[in-house]
C-alpha positions in Angstrom: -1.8 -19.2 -36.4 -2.8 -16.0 -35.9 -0.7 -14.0 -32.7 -3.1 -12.4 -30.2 -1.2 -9.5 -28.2 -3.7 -7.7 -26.1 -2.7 -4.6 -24.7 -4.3 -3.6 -21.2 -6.7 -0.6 -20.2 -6.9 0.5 -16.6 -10.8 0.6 -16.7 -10.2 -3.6 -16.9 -7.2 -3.0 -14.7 -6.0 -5.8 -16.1 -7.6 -9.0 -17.8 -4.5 -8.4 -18.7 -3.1 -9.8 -22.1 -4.9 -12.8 -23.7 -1.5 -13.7 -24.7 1.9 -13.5 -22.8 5.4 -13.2 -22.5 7.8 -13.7 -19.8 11.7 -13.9 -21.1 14.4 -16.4 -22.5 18.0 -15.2 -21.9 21.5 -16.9 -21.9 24.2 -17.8 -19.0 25.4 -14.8 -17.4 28.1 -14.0 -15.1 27.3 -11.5 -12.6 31.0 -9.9 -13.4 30.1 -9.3 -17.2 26.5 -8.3 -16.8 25.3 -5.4 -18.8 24.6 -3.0 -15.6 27.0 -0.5 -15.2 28.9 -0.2 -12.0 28.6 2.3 -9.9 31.9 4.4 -10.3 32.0 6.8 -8.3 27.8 7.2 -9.1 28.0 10.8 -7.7 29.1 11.5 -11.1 25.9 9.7 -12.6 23.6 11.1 -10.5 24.0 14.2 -11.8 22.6 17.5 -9.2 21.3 19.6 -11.5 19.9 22.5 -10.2 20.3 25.0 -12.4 17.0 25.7 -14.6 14.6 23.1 -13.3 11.6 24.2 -12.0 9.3 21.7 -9.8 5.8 21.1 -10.1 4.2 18.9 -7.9 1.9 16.6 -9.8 0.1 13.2 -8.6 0.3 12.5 -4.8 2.9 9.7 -3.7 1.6 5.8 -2.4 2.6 3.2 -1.3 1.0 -0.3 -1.1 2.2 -3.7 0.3 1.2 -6.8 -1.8 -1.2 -8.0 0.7 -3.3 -4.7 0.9 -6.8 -5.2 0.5 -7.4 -2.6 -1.8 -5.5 -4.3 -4.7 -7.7 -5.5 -7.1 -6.1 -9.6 -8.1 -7.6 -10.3 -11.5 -7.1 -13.7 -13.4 -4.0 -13.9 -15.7 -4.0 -15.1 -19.4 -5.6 -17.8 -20.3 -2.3 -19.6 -21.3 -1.0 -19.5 -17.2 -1.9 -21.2 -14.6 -5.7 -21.1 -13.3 -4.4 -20.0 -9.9 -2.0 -17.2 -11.3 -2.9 -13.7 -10.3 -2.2 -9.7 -11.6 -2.6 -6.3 -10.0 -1.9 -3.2 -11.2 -0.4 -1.1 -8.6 0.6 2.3 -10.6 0.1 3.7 -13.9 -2.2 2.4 -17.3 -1.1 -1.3 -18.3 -2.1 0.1 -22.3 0.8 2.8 -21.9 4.7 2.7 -21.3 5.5 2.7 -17.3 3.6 0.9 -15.5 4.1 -1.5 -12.4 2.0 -4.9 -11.7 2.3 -7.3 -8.8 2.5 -10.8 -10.6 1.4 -13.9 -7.9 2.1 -17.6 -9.0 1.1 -20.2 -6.7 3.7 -22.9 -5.6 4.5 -25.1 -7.8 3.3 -24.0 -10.8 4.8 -23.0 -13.9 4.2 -20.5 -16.9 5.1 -21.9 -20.0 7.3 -20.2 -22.9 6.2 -17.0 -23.5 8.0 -13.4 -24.2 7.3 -9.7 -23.5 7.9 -6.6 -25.7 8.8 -4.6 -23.4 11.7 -5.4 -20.9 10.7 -6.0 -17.5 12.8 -4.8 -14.3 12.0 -7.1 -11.5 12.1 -7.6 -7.6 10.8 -10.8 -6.5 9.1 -9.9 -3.4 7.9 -13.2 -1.8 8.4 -16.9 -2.5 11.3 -18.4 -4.5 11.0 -18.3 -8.3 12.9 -20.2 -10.8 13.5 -18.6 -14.7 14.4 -20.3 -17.4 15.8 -17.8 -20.4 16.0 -18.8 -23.8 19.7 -20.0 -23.8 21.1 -19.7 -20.6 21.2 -21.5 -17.7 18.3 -21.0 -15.0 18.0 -18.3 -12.6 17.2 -18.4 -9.0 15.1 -15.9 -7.6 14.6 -15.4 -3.6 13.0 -12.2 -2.0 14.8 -9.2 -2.6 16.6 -10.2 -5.5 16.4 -7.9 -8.3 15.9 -9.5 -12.3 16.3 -7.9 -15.3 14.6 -9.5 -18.6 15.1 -8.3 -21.9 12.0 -7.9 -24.2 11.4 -9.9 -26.8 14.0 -13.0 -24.8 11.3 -16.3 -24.5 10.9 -18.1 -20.5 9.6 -20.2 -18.7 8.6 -19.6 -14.7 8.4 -21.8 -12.0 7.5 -21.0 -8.7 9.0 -23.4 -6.4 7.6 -25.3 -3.5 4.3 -26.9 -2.4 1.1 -26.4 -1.1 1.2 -24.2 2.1 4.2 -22.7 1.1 4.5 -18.3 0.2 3.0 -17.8 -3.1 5.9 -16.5 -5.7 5.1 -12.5 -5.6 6.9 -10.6 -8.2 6.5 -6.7 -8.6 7.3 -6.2 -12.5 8.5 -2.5 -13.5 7.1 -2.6 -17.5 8.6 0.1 -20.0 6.4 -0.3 -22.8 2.8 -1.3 -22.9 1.5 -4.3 -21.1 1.7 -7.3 -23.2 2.4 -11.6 -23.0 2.7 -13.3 -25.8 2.8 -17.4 -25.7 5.7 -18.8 -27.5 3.1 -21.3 -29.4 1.3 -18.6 -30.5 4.3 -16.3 -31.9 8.0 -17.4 -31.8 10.0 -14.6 -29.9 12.2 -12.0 -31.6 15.1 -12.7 -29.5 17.4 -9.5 -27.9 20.5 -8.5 -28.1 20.6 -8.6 -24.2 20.7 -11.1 -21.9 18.5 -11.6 -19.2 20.5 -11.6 -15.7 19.7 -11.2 -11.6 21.4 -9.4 -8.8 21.2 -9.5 -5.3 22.5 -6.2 -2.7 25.7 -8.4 -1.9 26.5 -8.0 -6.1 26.0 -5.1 -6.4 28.9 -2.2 -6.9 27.8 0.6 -4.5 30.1 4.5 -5.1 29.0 6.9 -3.1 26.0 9.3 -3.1 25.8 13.2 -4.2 28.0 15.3 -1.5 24.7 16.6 0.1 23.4 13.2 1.1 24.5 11.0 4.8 27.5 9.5 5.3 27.5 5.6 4.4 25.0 6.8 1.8 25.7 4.2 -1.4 24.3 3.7 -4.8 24.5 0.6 -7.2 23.4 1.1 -10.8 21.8 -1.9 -11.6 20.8 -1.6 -15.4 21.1 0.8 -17.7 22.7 4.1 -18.6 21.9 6.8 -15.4 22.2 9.4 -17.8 19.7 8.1 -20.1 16.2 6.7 -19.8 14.9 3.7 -17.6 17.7 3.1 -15.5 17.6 1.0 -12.4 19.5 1.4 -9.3 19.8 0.1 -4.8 20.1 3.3 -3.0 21.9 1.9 0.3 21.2 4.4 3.9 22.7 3.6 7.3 20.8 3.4 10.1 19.6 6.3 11.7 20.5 8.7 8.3 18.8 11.1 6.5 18.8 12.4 3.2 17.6 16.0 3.2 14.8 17.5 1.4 15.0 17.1 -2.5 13.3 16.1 -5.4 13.6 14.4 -8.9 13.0 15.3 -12.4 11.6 11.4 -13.0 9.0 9.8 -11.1 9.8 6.9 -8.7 9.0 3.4 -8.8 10.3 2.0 -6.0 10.4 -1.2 -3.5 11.8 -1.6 -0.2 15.0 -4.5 0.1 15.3 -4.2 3.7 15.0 -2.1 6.9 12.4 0.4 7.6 12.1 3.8 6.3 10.0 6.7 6.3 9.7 9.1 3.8 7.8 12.5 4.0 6.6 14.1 0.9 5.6 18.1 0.6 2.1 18.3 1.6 1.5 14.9 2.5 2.0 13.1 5.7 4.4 10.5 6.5 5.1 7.0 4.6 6.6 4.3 6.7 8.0 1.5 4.1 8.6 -1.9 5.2 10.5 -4.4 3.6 8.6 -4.9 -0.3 6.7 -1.9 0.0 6.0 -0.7 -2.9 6.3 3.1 -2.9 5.6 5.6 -6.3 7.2 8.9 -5.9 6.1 11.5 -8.4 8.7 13.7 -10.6 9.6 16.7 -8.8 7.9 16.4 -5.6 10.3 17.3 -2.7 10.5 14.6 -0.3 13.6 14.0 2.5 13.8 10.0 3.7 15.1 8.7 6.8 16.6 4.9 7.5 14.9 4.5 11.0 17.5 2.0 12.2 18.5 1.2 14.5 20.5 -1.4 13.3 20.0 -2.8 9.6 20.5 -0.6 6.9 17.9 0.0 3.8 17.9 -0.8 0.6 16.2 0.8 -1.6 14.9 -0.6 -5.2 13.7 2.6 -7.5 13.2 2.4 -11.5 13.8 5.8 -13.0 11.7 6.4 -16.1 13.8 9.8 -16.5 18.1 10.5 -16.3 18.8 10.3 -12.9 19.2 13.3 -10.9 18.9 14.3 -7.2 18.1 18.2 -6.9 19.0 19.6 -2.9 16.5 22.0 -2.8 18.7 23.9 0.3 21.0 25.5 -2.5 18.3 27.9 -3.7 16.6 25.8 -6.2 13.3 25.7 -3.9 10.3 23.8 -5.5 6.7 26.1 -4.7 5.8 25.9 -1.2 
């Protein structure tokens, strides 16, 4: 049978793939999962200020899964009638872009891989994933999932009629593609699929010039290398101070309320599961309004990650 793999264009937003993929993985134990503590991450997080020059690009968003500007466009043919797709940033034909991915109680996606892997926060609804190999993973909002591509799954969302649709914001690395299992077998990965929750995580502490209580968790991935995910935990009532990134940002809000102010725009007030994109090298400060829980912070680096204090003399144009 001949394999259908349909890459996305942003002018169709996303009649997304007329095939798909999701992810098959095998038992994991939080202890031996392929992210890489956080040891001491002031050392991953490297400030390097010497020789960069910002330029501010494309403007910073944010959007909530519920905004009315979303466009929610049928998924492949192979899922459910019900299941829904949105691109929120970027062009679904090219690497880096972020979907919102809505499955109705109750229904499932049958066996069906990616090619690229997908860095995941489920951000409503409880979601069940069954990787190739492994036992099955429980999702609940907030938790953060990591899926190799080219690993086979199948989804559930769990529940009945009435209850929260599953939401899931999907980070993608590579073009936007799913491919159904009966159509192609999956390659398999080297990598196993695996999920983490805040309370998992391995939180050292943040560059020198950031708040006290500052943590960061690397999730997945090598910080000095490309596509790395990490939590960035604030206290309440802290503030980091005005600085800026060489990657962009992809980011969603775990918990408390923060507001972030980037150069020449005003304000951004996140909520928890905001989705918020910050571009490369656009000075921005962020404060944890508090007063009492603390935010965690989801962001997907496309880039190494870096942290650039723009008080030391580096100064991005005004």
């Amino acid at each position: 049978m001949k394999t259908t793999k349909i890459l996305v264009s942003k002018s169709i937003c996303l009649m997304l793939l007329a095939s798909a993929a999701l992810i098959s993985c095998t038992d994991i134990d939080v202890t031996e999962s392929s992210y890489k503590a956080a040891n001491g991450a002031d050392n991953a997080v490297a400030q390097r200020a010497s020789g960069l020059v910002a330029v501010t690009g494309d403007p910073a968003f944010t959007h909530d899964p519920d905004d009315p500007d979303l466009a929610w466009l049928p998924c492949p043919e192979f899922m459910p009638e019900s299941c829904e797709m949105t691109v929120i940033q970027g062009d679904p034909s090219e690497p880096n872009a972020d979907l919102f991915f809505k499955l109705q109680p109750g229904t499932t996606v049958d066996h069906h891989w990616h090619t690229s892997d997908e860095r995941m926060v489920l951000v409503s609804g409880r979601m069940e994933v069954d990787y190739e190999g492994q036992d099955p993973v429980l999702l609940e909002p907030g938790t953060y999932a990591y899926g190799p591509g080219g690993l086979a799954h199948v989804t559930h969302c769990l529940g009945e009629e009435g209850d929260d649709p599953c939401i899931l914001f999907i980070a993608f690395e590579e073009p936007v593609d799913a491919i159904p299992v009966a159509e192609a077998a999956a390659p398999g990965s080297d990598e196993q699929a695996f999920i983490l929750t805040a309370d998992e995580v391995m939180f050292g502490d943040c560059p020198p010039f950031m708040p006290a209580g500052c943590g960061l968790g690397v999730l997945q991935g090598n910080p000095e290398e490309h596509n790395a995910d990490v939590f960035l935990r604030l206290a309440p009532d802290s503030k980091i101070p005005m600085h800026w990134h060489t990657s962009a940002e992809r980011m969603v809000l775990i918990s408390g309320q923060m507001r972030v102010n980037y150069q020449g725009q005003p304000p951004v007030v996140l909520h928890p599961f905001t989705y918020a994109y910050g571009p490369a090298k656009l000075p921005h400060d962020a404060v944890c309004k508090g007063p009492e829980e603390e935010c965690i912070l989801f962001i997907a680096f496309e880039e190494p990650v870096d942290a650039i204090d723009i008080r030391g003399g580096n100064l991005p144009h005004r």
